[in-house]
N, C-alpha and C positions, 0 to 999 in steps of 0.2 A: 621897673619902678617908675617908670615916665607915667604921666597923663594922669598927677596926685590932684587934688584943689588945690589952689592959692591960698589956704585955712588948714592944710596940711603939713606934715613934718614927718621926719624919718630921726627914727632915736638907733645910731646905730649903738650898737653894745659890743666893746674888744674883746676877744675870750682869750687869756690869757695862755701860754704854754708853758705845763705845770715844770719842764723840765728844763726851759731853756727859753731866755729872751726870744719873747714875738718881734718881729720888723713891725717899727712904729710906722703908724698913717703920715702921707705925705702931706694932711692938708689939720687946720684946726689945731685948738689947743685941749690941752687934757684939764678937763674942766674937777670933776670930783666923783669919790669913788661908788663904783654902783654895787659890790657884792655879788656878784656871778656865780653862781657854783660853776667851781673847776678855775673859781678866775681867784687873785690877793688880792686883798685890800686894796685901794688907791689905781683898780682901774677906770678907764676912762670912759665919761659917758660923752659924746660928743655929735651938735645937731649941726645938718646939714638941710639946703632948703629942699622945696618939694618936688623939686624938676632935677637935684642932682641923680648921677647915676653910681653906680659902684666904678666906672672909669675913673669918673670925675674926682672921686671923693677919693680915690688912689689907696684901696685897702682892698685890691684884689688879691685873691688868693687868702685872705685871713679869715679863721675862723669867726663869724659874726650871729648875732640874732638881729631882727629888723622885725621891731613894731611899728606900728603906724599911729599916729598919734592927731586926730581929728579934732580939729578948733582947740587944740591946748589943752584938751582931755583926754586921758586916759584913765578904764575901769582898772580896778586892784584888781581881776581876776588874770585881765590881759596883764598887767606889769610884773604879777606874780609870775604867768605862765612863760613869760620869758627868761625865768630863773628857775626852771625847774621846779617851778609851784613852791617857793620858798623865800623870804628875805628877812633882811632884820628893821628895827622898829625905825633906826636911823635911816637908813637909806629908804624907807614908803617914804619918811618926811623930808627928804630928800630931793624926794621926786614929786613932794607938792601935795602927797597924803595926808592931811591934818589926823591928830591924836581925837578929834569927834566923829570923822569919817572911819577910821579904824573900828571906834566902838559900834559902830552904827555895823559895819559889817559882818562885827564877830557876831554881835545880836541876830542878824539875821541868817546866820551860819555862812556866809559867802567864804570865811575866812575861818582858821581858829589859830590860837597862841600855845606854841606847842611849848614853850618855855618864856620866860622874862628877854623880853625884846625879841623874839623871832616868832613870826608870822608864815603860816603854810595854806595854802590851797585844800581842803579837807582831803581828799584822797593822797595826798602825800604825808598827811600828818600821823598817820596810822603806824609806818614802819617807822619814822625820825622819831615819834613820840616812846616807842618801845625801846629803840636804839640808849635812847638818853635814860629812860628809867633802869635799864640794866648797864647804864657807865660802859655799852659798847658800840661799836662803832660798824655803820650798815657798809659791808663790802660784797666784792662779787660780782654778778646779776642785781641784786637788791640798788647797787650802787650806782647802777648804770643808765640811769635817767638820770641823776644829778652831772653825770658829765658827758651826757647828752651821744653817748653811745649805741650802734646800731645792737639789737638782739635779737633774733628770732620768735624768743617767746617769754612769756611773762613768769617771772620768777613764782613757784608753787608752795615755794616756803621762802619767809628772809634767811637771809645770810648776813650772820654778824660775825666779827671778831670781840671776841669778849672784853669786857676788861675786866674789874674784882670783883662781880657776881658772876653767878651761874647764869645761865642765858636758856631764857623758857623753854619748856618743850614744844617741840614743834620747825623748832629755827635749825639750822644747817650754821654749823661753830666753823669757824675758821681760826688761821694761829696771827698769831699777833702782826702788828701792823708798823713794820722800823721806818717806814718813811713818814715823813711830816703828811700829816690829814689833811683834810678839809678845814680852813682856819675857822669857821665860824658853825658849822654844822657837823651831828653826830656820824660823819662818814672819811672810810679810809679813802687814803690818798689815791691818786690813779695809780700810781708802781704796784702798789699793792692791791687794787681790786683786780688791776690785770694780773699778775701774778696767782692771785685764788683761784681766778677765773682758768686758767691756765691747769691749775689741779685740781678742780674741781666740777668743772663742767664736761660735757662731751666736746672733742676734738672741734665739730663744726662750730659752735654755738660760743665759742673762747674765741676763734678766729675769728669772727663777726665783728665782735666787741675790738681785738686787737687790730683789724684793718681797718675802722674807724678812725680809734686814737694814731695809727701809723700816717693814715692816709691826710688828716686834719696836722699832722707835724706836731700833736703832742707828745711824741714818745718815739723814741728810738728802738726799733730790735736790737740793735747791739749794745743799749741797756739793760734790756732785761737780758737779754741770755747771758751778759755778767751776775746777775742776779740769779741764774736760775743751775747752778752748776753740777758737776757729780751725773751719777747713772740713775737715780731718782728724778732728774728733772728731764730725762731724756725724751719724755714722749712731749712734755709741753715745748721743748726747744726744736721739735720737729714741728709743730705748728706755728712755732715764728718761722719758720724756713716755707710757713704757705703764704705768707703774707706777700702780697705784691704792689711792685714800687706803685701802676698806677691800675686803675679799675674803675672801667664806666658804670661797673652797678655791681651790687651785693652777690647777685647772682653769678655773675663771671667767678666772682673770688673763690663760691663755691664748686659750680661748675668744673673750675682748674684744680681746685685742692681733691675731687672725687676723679674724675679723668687720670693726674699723678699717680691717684692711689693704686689705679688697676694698673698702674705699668705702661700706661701708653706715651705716646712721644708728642707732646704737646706744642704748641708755638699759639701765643697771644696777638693779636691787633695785627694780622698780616693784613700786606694788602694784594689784594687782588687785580691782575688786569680784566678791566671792565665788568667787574661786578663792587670793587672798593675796597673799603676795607672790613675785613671779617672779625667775629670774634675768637675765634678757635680754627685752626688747622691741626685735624687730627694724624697722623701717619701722611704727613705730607698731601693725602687728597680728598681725605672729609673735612669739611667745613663743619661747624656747630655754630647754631646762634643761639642766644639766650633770651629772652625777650620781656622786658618787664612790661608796665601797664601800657607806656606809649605806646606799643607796637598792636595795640587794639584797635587803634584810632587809622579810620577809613585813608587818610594819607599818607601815612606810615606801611597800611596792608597793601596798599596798590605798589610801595616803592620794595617793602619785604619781597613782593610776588616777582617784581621785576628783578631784584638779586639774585633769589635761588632761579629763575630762568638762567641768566649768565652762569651763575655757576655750572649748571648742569653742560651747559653750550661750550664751557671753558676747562669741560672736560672732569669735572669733580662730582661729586654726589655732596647733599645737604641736608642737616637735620635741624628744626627747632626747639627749643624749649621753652618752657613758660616757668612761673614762679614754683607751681604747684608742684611739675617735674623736677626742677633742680632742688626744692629747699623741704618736698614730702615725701619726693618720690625716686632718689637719689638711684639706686639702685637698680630701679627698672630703666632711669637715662643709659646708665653702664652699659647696660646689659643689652638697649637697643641700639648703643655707639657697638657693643662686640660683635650683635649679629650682624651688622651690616658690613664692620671690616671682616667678617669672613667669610660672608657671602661673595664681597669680592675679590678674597683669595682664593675661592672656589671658582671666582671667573664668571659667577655669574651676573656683574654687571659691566664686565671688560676688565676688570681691574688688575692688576700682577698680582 
């Protein structure tokens, strides 16, 4: 965030956590409230200048958004899009959006008014606007861009929780929703869209979303598995048990929760004498790495290539994967982690 203009400014935005006091910022005062989805009322919008950094401004580690805000301007698509593509009428004018410029943009579609005082980005208005006509509330998948949760793929139908209508054909019903909502927008709470999520999606695609919220410190597992009790909630409390403490990328989390599944004996972030440290250690002497888009990049292939050399030299064998393997191809990874530890049970690369 270094080397901004002197006519520049950074708007950070606190994201609040739904379940428990965030550590306030060490620096600034809490000026007035911005509306965050996932965030209450009366959080804090607060500017720092153009040369601080996230050291400086001492709100490491906390969940944030960071606009960039150019000579004192900023477009209502960008201010939207830092809220989820959603806000209310008080807070645009809040943030310096006059009641002519709003008109001017719903005219020109940039924007539209999905209700009296709330304002949405057009493609987000589509599910909030159905939600609110049927008195129910978008949880789930459907929910999970409002609190900025990771998912694998885009919901195929909404998932509501009803309230006292029926809820159109087409939508995936969920049951009611006993934690307090979304204060300002037609969406369940985070307890409870993880919780849906939880029986309602496939195993992998619920643990994405929950090692998001675990990993960002919105949510506790040993909240919900109070929540989730009985022999009915048994398979969703086995995928809080894949969630893990920390995780350099989406892919590991999967990676480890497919590797468990075959029964193998895993070990995270070892480190290696003179190769570093690894992602995976399989059966104590396969390595596995996972490799998201960085590892494309020509300085990254030359330092990857120099790894799996040591590994080989320090006596282990190595295998890569990429996005496509770990999160389409789950099963052919398994299956080429089995052939190879048996290969060398069989001896045929030295192995025991």
């Amino acid at each position: 965030m270094t080397g901004l203009s002197q006519d520049a400014s950074l708007l950070l935005l606190r994201v609040s956590h739904p379940f428990g006091p965030a550590p306030s910022p060490s620096w600034g005062t809490l000026q007035r409230p911005v509306g965050l989805p996932g965030c209450r009322d009366g959080e804090s919008v607060s500017k720092c200048p153009a040369t601080a950094t996230l050291s400086t401004c001492g709100i490491l580690g906390l969940p944030f958004a960071v606009v960039h805000v150019h000579r004192g301007v900023m477009d209502i698509e960008t201010f939207l899009g830092a809220r989820a593509g959603v806000a209310r009428a008080s807070t645009l004018r809040e943030a310096g959006f006059s009641r002519s410029s709003l008109d001017k943009a719903l005219a020109a579609g940039r924007i539209v008014r999905i209700r009296r005082g709330i304002y949405s980005m057009p493609r987000e208005a589509g599910v909030l606007a159905l939600a609110l006509q049927h008195n129910a509330l978008l949880t789930c998948l459907s929910a999970a861009p409002t609190y900025r949760l990771w998912t694998l793929y885009e919901p195929s139908s909404v998932h509501l929780s009803p309230g006292h209508k029926k809820t159109p054909p087409g939508t995936l019903t969920h049951g009611r929703c006993p934690h307090p909502h979304h204060p300002w927008l037609p969406v369940a709470g985070l307890a409870d869209v993880l919780i849906h999520a939880l029986r309602c999606l496939p195993d992998v695609e619920s643990l994405v979303m929950l090692q998001c919220a675990a990993q960002r410190g919105d949510i506790s597992m040993d909240f919900l598995r109070r929540k989730l009790p009985g022999n009915r909630n048994a398979r969703a409390r086995s995928v809080l048990d894949s969630v893990v403490p920390r995780a350099d990328s989406i892919l590991e989390v999967l990676a480890n929760y497919h590797f468990r599944r075959a029964g193998l004996h895993v070990r995270r972030h070892v480190e290696l004498a003179g190769v570093g440290e690894v992602d995976f250690l399989i059966e104590e002497w396969l390595v596995v790495e996972t490799d998201g888009s960085t590892h494309l990049e020509p300085r990254q292939v030359k330092k990857d290539r120099k790894r799996n050399n040591a590994t080989v030299i320090g006596g282990r064998l190595g295998l890569r994967f990429g996005y496509d393997d770990v999160v389409h191809h789950p099963e052919r990874m398994v299956s080429q982690v089995l052939a190879v530890l048996e290969l060398c049970r069989q001896g045929a690369f030295g192995g025991s």
